[in-house]
C-alpha positions, -999 to 999 in steps of 0.1 A, spaced: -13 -928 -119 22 -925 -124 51 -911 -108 61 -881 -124 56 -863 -154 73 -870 -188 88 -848 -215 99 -856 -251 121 -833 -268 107 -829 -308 138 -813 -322 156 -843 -341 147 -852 -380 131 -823 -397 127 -816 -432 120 -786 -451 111 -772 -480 101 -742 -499 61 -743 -505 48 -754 -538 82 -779 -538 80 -818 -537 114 -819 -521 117 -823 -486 154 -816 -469 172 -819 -443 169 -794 -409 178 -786 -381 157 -774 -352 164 -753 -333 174 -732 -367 165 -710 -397 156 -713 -428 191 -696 -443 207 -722 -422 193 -746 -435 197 -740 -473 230 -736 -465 240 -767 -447 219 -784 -481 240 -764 -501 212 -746 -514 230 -714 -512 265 -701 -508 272 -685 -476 254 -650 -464 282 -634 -451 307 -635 -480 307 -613 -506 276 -600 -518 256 -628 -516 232 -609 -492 218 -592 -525 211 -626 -539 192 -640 -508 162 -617 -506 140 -641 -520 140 -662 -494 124 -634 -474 95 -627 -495 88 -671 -500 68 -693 -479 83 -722 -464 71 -756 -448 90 -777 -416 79 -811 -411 85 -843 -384 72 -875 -385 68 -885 -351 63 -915 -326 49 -906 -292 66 -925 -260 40 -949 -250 43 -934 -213 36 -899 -222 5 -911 -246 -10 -927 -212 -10 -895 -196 -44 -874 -189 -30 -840 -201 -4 -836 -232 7 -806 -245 25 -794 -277 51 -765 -267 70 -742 -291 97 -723 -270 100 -695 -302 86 -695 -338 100 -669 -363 73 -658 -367 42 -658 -388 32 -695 -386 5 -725 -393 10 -759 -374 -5 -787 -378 -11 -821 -365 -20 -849 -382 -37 -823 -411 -56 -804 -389 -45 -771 -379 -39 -764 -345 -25 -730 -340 -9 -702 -359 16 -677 -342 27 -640 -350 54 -634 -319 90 -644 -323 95 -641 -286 73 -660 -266 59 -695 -267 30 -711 -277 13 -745 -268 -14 -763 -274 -31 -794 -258 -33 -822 -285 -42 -854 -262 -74 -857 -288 -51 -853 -319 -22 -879 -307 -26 -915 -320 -4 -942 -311 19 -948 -347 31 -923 -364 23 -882 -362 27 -859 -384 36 -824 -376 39 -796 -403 48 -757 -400 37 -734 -427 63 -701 -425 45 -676 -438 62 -652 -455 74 -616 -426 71 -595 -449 40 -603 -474 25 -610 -442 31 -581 -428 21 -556 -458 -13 -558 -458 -13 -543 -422 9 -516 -435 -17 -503 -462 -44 -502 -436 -33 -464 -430 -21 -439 -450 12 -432 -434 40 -456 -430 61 -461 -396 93 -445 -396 119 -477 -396 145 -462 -415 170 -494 -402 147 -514 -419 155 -524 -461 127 -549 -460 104 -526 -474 94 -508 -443 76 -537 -424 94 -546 -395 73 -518 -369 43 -543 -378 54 -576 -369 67 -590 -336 102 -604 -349 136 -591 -338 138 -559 -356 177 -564 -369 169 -591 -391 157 -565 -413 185 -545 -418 203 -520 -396 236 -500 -400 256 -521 -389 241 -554 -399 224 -574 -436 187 -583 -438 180 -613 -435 148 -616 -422 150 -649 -418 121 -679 -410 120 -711 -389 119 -727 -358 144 -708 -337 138 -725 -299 132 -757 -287 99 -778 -295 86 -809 -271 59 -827 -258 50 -826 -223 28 -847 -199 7 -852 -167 -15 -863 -149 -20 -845 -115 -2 -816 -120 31 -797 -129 52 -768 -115 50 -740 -147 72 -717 -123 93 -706 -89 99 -672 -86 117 -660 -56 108 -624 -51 138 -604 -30 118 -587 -6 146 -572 15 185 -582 13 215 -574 36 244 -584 47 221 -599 79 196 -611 62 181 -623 31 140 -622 32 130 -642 2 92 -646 -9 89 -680 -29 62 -681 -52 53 -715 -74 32 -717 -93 17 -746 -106 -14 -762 -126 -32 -793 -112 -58 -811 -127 -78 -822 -102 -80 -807 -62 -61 -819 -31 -37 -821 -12 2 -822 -17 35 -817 -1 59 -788 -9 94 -788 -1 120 -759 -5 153 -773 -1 187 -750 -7 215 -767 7 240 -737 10 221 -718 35 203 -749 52 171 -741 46 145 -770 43 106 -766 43 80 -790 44 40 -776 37 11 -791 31 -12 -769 5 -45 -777 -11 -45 -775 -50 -76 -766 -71 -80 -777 -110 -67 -750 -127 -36 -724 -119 -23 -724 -84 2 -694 -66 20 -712 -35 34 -680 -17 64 -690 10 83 -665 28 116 -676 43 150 -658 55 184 -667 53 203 -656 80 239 -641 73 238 -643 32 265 -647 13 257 -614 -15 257 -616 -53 281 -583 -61 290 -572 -95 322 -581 -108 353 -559 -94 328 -552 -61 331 -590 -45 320 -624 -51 290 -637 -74 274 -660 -48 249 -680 -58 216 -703 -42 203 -732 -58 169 -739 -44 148 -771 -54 110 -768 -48 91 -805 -47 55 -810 -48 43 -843 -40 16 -868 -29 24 -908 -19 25 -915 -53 35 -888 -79 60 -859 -74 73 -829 -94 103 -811 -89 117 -777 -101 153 -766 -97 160 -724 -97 195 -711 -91 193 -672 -71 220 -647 -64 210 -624 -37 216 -588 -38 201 -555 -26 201 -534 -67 187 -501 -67 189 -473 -90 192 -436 -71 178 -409 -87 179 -389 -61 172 -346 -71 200 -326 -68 210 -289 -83 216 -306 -115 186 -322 -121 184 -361 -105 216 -387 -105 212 -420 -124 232 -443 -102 233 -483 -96 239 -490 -63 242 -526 -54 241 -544 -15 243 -502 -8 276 -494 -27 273 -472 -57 286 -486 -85 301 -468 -115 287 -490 -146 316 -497 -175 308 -515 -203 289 -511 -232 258 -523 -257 253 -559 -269 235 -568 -301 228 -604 -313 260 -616 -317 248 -635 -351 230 -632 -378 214 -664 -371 219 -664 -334 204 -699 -335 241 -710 -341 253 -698 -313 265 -722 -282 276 -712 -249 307 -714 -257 302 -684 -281 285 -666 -252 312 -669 -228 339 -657 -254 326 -622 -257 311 -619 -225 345 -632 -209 360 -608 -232 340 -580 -216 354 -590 -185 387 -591 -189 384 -556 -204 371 -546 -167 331 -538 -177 309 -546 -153 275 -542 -177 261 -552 -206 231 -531 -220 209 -556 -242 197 -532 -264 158 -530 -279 166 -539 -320 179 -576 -313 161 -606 -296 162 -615 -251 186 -636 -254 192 -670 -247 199 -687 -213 234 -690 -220 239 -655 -220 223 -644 -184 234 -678 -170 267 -667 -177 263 -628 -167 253 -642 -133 280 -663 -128 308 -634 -140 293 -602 -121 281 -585 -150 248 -563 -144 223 -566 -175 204 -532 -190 177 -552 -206 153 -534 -232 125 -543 -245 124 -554 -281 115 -518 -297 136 -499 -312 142 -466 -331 103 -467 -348 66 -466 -339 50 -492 -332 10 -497 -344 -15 -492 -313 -43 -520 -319 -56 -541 -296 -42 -576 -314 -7 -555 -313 -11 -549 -277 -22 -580 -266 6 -599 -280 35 -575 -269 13 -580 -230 20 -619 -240 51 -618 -250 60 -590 -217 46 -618 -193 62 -647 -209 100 -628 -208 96 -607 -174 87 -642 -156 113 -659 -175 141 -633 -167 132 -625 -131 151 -648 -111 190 -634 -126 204 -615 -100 226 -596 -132 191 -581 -145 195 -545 -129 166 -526 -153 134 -534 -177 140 -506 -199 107 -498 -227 124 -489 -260 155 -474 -274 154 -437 -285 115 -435 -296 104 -404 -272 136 -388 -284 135 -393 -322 98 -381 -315 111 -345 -304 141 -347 -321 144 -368 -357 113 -347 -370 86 -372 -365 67 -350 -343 57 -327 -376 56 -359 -396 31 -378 -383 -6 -378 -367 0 -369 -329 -22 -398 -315 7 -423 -326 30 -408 -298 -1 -394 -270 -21 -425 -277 -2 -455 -294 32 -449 -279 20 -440 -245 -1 -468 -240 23 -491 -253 51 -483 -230 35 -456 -200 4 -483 -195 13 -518 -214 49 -527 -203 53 -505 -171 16 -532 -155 34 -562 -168 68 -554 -148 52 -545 -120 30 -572 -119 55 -598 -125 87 -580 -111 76 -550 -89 112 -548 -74 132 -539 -102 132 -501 -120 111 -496 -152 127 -473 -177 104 -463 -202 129 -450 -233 165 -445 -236 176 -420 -234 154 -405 -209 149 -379 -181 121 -400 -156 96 -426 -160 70 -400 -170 56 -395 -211 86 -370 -222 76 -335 -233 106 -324 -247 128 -339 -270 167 -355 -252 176 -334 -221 209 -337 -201 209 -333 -160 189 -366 -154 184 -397 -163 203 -414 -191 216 -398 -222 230 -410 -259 256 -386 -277 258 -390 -316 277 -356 -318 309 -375 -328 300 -391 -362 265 -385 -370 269 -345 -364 303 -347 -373 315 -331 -342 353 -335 -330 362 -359 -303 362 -329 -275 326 -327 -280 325 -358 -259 341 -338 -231 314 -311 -237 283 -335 -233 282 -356 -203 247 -367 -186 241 -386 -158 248 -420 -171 258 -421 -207 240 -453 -220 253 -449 -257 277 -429 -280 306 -445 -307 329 -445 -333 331 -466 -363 360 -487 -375 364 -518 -395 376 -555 -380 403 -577 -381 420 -579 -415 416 -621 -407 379 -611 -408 384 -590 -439 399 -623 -454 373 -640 -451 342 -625 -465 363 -601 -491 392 -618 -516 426 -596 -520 418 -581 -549 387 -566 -536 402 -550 -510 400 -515 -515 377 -488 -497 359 -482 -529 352 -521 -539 318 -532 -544 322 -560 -517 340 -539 -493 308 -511 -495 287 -538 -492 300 -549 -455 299 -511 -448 255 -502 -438 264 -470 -424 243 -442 -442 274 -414 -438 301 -448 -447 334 -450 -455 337 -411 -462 327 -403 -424 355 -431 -416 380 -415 -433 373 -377 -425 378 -394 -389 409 -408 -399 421 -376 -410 414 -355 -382 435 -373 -364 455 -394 -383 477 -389 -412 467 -402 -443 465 -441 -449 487 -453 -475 470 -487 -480 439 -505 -471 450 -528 -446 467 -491 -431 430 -474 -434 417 -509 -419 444 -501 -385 439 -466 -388 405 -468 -384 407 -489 -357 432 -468 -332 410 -438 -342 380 -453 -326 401 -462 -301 417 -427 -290 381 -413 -295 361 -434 -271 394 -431 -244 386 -395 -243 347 -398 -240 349 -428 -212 378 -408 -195 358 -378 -192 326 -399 -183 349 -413 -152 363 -379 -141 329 -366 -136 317 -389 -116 295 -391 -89 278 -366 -114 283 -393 -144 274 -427 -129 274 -452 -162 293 -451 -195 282 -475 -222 299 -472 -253 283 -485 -288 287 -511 -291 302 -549 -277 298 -571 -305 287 -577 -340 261 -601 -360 285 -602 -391 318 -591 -408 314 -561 -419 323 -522 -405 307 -510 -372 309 -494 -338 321 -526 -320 354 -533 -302 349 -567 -311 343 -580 -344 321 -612 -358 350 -639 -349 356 -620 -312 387 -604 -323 395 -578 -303 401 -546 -320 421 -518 -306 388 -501 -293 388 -531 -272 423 -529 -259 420 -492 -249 387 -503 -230 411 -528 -212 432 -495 -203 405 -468 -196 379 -489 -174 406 -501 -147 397 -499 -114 419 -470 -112 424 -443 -142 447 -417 -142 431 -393 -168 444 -358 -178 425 -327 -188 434 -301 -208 415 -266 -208 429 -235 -222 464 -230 -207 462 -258 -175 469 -295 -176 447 -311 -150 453 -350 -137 425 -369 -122 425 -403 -104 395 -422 -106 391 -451 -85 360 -478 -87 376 -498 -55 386 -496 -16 408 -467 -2 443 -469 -11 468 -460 11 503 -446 5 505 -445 -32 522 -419 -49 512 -406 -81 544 -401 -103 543 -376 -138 567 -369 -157 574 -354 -195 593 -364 -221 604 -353 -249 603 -382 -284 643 -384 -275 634 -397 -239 647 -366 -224 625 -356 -192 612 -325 -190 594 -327 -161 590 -349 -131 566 -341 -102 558 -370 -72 531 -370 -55 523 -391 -20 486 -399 -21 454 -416 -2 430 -422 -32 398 -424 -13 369 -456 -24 346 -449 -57 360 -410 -61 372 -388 -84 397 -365 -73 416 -338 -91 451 -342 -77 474 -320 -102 471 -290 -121 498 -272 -138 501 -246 -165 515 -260 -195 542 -235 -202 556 -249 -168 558 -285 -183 574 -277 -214 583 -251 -238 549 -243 -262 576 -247 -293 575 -287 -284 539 -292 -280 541 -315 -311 575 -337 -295 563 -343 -259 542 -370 -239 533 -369 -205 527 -403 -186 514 -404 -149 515 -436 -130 503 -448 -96 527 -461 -77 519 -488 -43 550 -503 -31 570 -501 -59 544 -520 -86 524 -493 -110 488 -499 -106 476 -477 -130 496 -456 -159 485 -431 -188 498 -415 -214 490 -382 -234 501 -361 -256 493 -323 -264 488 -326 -298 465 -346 -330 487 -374 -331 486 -364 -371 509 -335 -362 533 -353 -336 568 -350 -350 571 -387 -350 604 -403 -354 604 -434 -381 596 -467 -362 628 -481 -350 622 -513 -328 633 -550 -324 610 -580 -312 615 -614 -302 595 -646 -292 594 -670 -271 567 -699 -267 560 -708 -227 540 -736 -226 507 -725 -243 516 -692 -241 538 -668 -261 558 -640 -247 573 -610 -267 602 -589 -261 598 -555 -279 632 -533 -273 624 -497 -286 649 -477 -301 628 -446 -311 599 -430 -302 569 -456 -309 535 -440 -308 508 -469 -305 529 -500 -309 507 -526 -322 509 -565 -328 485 -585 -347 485 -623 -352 471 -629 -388 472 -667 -388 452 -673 -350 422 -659 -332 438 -653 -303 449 -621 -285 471 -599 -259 474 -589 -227 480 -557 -236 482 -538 -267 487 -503 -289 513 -486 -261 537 -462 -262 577 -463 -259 602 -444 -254 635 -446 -271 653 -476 -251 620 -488 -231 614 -525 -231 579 -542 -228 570 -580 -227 539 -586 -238 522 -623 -238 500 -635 -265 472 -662 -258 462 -680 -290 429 -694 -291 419 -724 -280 411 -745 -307 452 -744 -319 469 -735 -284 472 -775 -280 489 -781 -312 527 -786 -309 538 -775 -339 517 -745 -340 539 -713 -349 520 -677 -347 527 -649 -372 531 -617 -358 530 -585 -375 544 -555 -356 538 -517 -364 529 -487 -348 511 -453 -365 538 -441 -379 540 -470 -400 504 -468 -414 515 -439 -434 540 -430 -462 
C-alpha cells in the first residue's frame, strides 16, 4: 500500500483535427477548437473584421482531440484509477485505447470514468470525437412542432436544447461562435484506500462571538476501517483529532466546531475580507490524504421583510444592510479558456476601484472559473450567481432534467464554500418574457406550468437546498418571491430590470419614474475605446454605416437607437471618432441619473446593477468596460455616482431638491456647501449647510425653488455643484445642470494642459479658461487609465489629474503617452 494518492495532469501534447482529415495539429488543452486553428494559422482572427461570417463552418463540423500517453508507473500500481474531465464543450465521444468509454452532453460539469482495466503499461491512446452543437442538437428540435423562443441565438435556434453556455451562440452584444473542445482540465487520478472528493463547511450561525461551523467531508474509501481525521486552521487555533469508521463506498464525516471571537468576512467598503484556511487529514499508519479549503465567515441574509410597499429586497451582511453597487458580468471572452487570473483581477479590480461591491454573474454565460470567485473573496465583492438559463425555454424531459440535477450538484458543491456567493438565482427574465414578450399566447401552456416549473420551482430550488440550505434561492430575475409568478414583471418587491430607456425608447427620466426594490438590470449602449476600434476595424472603415463597423454592432434597434440617444442629449457628432465619445458620455449621464435615483430612494431601493461590467469582444455594447478593460466614461461616472457618499440633486416641477446618500459610518460636522454659477464663473448662489449625515441613509437636506437659484432666462448657462465638506477636504462633490447638455450655451473649449512623469506615474495639469463641460482625456497609444475623468470647470479652475499606464509599459524608460484632450463641446462642429 502506499502513502498517498497520486495525480497526473493529461493536459500537455494534444493534436487535433477536423474529422475525415489525416492531419493531426497542434493543441492546447485546456482550449477550443477556434483557438486552436488560429494558433495553427488555420484561420485569421475571429474578432477582426468580419471574419466571424467566415467561421460558421467550424460550428456545423465534427472535430477529433487526441494524446498519446504514458501512465506514471506509481499511479498504474494503484487499485482504483480514474479518468476525469473537469468540462467538455459539449457533445462528446472518448475513447481509450479504441474502445469507447463515455460520451458527454453538459459543458458545465465533469465527467469520469474508471479505466484501471483499459490502462496498459506503454503507450495510451486517448481520442475525443466533438460532435458537432448544433447538428447534434437539431434532431431534438424537430421532435415537436414548435421551436423554443432563443431569439439571442443565430445558430439556428438550437442553443435552448443543449447544455453549453448559451452566448456562444450569438447574443446582442456578442458573435457566435459556438465553439468545441476541451475547455477544463483533464487528469488521471489514483488510490488505493481512499480519497477526500470534498470539505464543505456549512455556516450554521456567525457573529461577532462566535463562529459555529459544521464540517462536512466527504470522502470515498475502498475498503472499511478505521482512520484518523484532523481539522487544523491555524488562524483561529483550532485542531481536531477523530477517529471514524469508513465503509466501501461514499462516506459524510459531519464535525461541528466554533471559533470563538471570529475575525468576519465583510463586503468591500463595510470592513476587512478575513479569511480561514482549514486543512482536513485522513489517515491510517501508513497512507494519508489531505484536503486544503480556504473560508470567510460571515452572517449574509437577504430581508424581504412586507411592508406597505410590498416586501424589501435587501443584503444584509454580519447584520448591517448593505446597499449593493455594481453591475452584471458576462464571460469576459469569447473563448474564456484564454483567460488567466491576471485577466480576472483587471476588471474585477477595476470594479473595485469604481466603488461596487457586487457582481451579478448573469444566466447566458458559463460559472466561472476559480480565478474569478477566488479573487471576489479576497476583494469584498458579493457574487449574484444565476444559473445557466437565460432569456428562452428550456425542454422538460427527463434526460434534460437529469443533467441540469448533475450539473446543479456538481456547481452548488463546488461554489459553496466562497463567502462572496450571496444568492443561487434560477434563470434570467423567463417568468417575465412568459407574461410579458408574448410567449404566453405563443406557445403550449404546459412549457411554463409543467416544463418551466419543474425545472426551476422543483429541480434547482432541491438541489440548493440539499447542498447549500443556507443561502437564498431566487427562482427568476426579475422577480416578486420565490413562488411560480402569475403575472407578468411587477414593481414593490423583489428584484426588477428596466429596458424603458433604449428598448422602449423612453427618456432618461423614465429611470427616475421606475425604481423597484433592488434594480438588478437596466443600460445604455455605447461603443469602446477608439484603441479597440483600431484594432478589429482599419481607418477607412470607420464610419457608422461601414460593413465592419455594423458588424461589431448585434443590437437589433443598432446604431440608429445610438444615435437618437446621442441626439437627445447631445448635439450632433461631427465625426466618427466624435459619435464614438459621444456615445460614450451619453451612456454615461444616463446611467448617473438611473443609479442616482436608485441611491436616493433607498432603504426602499436596496441594489442597483447596471448592464453590464464587461465584454466577450470589440464590438458596441452596454459595458463600462470594453474587451481590452478600457474603461469608458460609463465607468468613470460609476467611479463618481457609487462613492460612499453621493450628493445627488432632484429636480421636480419648480423645486430643486439635494440628497446625501451615505453607504458608511455617521459623519460628524460636515457641512454641505452649494453653490451656482453661471458658464462666466459668476456665483449665483451659495448656501452652507452644517450637517450629521447619519450611517447607510438617505436624507433630503435642501430644497429650493429654482427661480430663487437663478433667473429662469439662464437655465441653459448655469451649473450647480454641492460638495461635502469634513475639515476642510471635500469628500464628495456633484455637479448639475438644468438643462439637455445639447442646449447648454457652451462657450468654445478654451484650456491649457501639461505633463509631468512621477516615477511610474503621470500627472496632468489642466488650467481652464472657459467653461468646460465634461473634460475628457484619452491615451491612444497605452491601456492605461485615470483617476478621474469627464469633469467640469469653471473658467480659471485648475485640476491635476494622474494617469496610470498599464503595466506591461509602465517599466519602460523611454515610454512617452499620447494624450488627447477634449470636452463635448468639441465633439461637435
Amino acid at each position: 500500500m502506499k502513502n498517498k494518492n497520486i495525480v497526473q495532469s493529461l493536459t500537455k501534447g494534444w493534436k487535433f483535427k477536423v474529422e475525415n482529415s489525416d492531419e493531426w495539429l497542434d493543441a492546447t488543452v485546456p482550449g477550443s477548437v477556434h483557438l486552436d486553428l488560429f494558433d495553427n494559422n488555420i484561420i485569421p482572427d475571429p474578432f477582426i473584421g468580419t471574419n466571424e461570417i467566415d467561421l460558421q463552418w467550424i460550428s456545423d463540423s465534427d472535430w477529433c482531440y487526441k494524446l498519446i500517453f504514458m501512465v506514471d508507473a506509481d499511479l498504474l500500481e494503484r487499485e482504483k484509477i480514474k479518468l476525469k474531465f473537469y468540462g467538455l464543450d459539449t457533445y462528446a465521444e472518448v475513447f481509450l485505447n479504441k474502445k469507447q468509454i463515455l460520451s458527454s452532453d453538459n459543458m458545465f460539469r465533469p465527467w469520469e470514468v474508471d479505466i484501471k482495466s483499459q490502462l496498459i503499461e506503454n503507450t495510451n491512446e486517448l481520442i475525443i470525437k466533438f460532435l458537432s452543437p448544433i447538428s447534434t442538437a437539431m434532431p431534438l428540435m424537430e421532435e415537436k412542432n414548435y421551436i423554443l423562443p432563443a431569439d439571442n441565438d443565430k445558430v439556428k435556434m438550437t442553443s435552448p436544447y443543449t447544455r453549453k453556455a448559451p452566448y456562444h451562440y450569438g447574443w446582442d452584444w456578442g458573435p457566435s461562435f459556438a465553439t468545441s473542445g476541451v475547455w477544463q482540465p483533464v487528469e488521471l487520478y489514483g488510490y488505493d484506500s481512499f480519497f477526500i472528493e470534498d470539505v464543505y463547511l456549512q455556516q450554521i450561525a456567525i457573529d461577532k462571538k462566535s463562529a459555529k461551523i459544521c464540517v462536512i467531508v466527504s470522502v470515498e474509501a475502498v475498503t472499511s476501517g478505521k482512520v484518523d481525521l484532523i481539522i487544523n486552521e491555524p488562524n483561529s487555533g483550532t485542531k481536531i483529532l477523530k477517529t471514524i469508521d469508513l465503509v466501501p463506498g461514499h462516506n459524510e464525516i459531519k464535525k461541528n466546531i466554533e471559533i470563538v471571537n471570529p475575525k468576519l468576512w465583510w463586503p468591500v467598503g463595510y470592513g476587512q475580507q478575513d479569511m480561514y484556511n482549514f486543512t482536513v487529514i485522513l489517515k491510517t499508519d501508513s497512507f494519508e490524504d489531505v484536503f486544503n479549503r480556504r473560508v470567510g465567515l460571515r452572517d449574509f441574509k437577504i430581508n424581504q421583510n412586507s411592508d406597505k410597499d410590498g416586501s424589501n429586497f435587501t443584503f444584509v451582511v454580519n447584520g448591517k444592510p448593505v446597499f449593493s453597487k455594481g453591475a452584471n458580468w458576462i464571460p469576459a471572452d469569447s473563448f474564456t479558456t484564454r483567460l488567466a487570473r491576471e485577466n480576472y483581477l483587471n476588471i474585477l479590480q477595476s470594479a473595485v476601484d469604481a466603488n461596487m461591491n457586487t457582481v451579478r454573474v448573469w444566466g447566458g454565460g458559463i460559472y466561472e472559473s476559480d480565478d474569478f470567485y477566488n479573487l471576489c473573496d479576497e476583494m469584498g465583492l458579493i457574487v449574484w450567481q444565476d444559473f445557466m438559463f437565460a432569456c428562452t425555454l428550456y425542454p422538460g424531459d427527463d434526460n434534460f432534467l437529469k443533467s441540469v440535477k448533475e450539473e446543479a450538484e456538481y456547481q452548488v458543491r463546488r461554489l459553496r464554500n466562497h463567502p462572496s456567493l450571496g444568492l443561487w438565482c434560477g434563470n434570467n427574465e423567463i417568468a417575465w418574457a412568459w407574461y410579458n414578450w408574448g410567449w404566453k399566447d405563443r406557445f403550449p401552456e404546459e412549457l411554463y406550468l409543467k416544463d418551466y416549473k419543474t425545472l426551476f420551482h422543483v429541480v434547482l430550488p432541491d438541489v440548493c437546498q440539499q447542498f447549500d440550505p443556507n443561502r437564498l434561492y431566487w427562482p427568476s430575475s426579475p422577480g416578486d418571491n420565490t413562488l411560480l409568478p402569475d403575472v407578468g414583471q411587477q414593481y414593490g418587491s423583489g428584484d426588477n430590470h428596466f429596458w424603458g430607456v433604449w428598448h422602449s425608447g423612453d427618456d432618461f427620466i423614465a429611470f427616475e419614474k421606475n425604481i423597484g426594490r433592488f434594480m438588478s438590470e437596466f443600460g445604455m449602449q455605447s461603443y469602446p475605446d477608439l484603441k479597440t476600434i483600431n484594432y478589429f476595424c482599419k481607418v477607412e472603415d470607420q464610419s457608422v454605416d461601414s460593413a465592419v463597423i455594423k458588424h461589431h454592432q448585434k443590437a437589433s434597434l443598432g446604431n440608429d437607437n445610438v444615435l437618437k440617444y446621442i441626439l437627445k442629449h447631445l448635439k450632433q457628432p461631427k465625426d466618427f471618432s466624435s459619435f464614438v465619445m459621444s456615445s460614450q458620455i451619453m451612456a454615461g449621464e444616463a446611467i448617473k441619473i438611473a443609479v442616482e435615483s436608485h441611491r436616493r430612494n433607498m432603504p426602499y431601493c436596496m441594489g442597483s446593477l447596471y448592464w453590464q461590467l464587461n465584454d466577450c469582444w470589440p464590438g458596441a455594447s452596454w459595458s463600462s468596460l470594453d474587451y481590452f478593460g478600457n474603461w469608458k466614461a460609463l465607468h468613470y461616472y460609476a467611479k463618481e455616482f457609487f462613492k460612499p457618499i453621493l450628493i445627488s440633486f432632484e429636480n421636480e416641477d419648480n423645486y430643486i431638491s439635494v440628497y446625501v446618500v451615505n453607504d458608511g459610518d455617521i459623519i460628524k460636522g460636515a457641512t454641505l456647501s452649494l453653490e451656482v454659477r453661471d458658464f462666466k464663473n459668476h456665483v449665483l448662489y451659495s448656501h452652507n449647510l452644517s450637517v450629521d449625515i447619519q450611517s447607510n441613509v438617505s436624507e433630503k437636506l435642501f430644497t429650493a425653488k429654482k427661480k430663487a437659484l437663478f433667473p429662469e432666462n439662464r437655465i441653459n448657462e448655469v451649473l450647480m455643484r454641492g460638495n461635502i465638506v469634513l475639515n476642510g477636504s471635500i469628500l464628495s462633490s456633484n455637479d448639475y445642470v438644468f438643462s439637455s447638455p445639447k442646449n447648454l450655451k457652451i462657450p468654445s473649449q478654451n484650456f491649457s494642459t501639461e505633463d509631468i512623469r512621477i516615477g511610474n506615474t503621470y500627472k496632468i495639469k489642466i488650467c481652464s479658461r472657459s467653461f468646460v463641460y465634461r473634460f475628457y482625456v484619452l491615451c491612444i497609444n497605452d491601456y492605461g487609465r485615470f483617476d478621474k475623468n469627464y469633469f467640469n470647470m469653471f473658467p480659471g479652475e485648475e485640476k491635476t489629474i494622474q494617469y496610470f499606464p498599464s503595466a506591461n509599459i509602465k517599466e519602460i524608460l523611454d515610454f512617452e503617452p499620447k494624450f488627447e484632450f477634449s470636452s463635448v463641446e468639441g465633439l461637435s462642429d
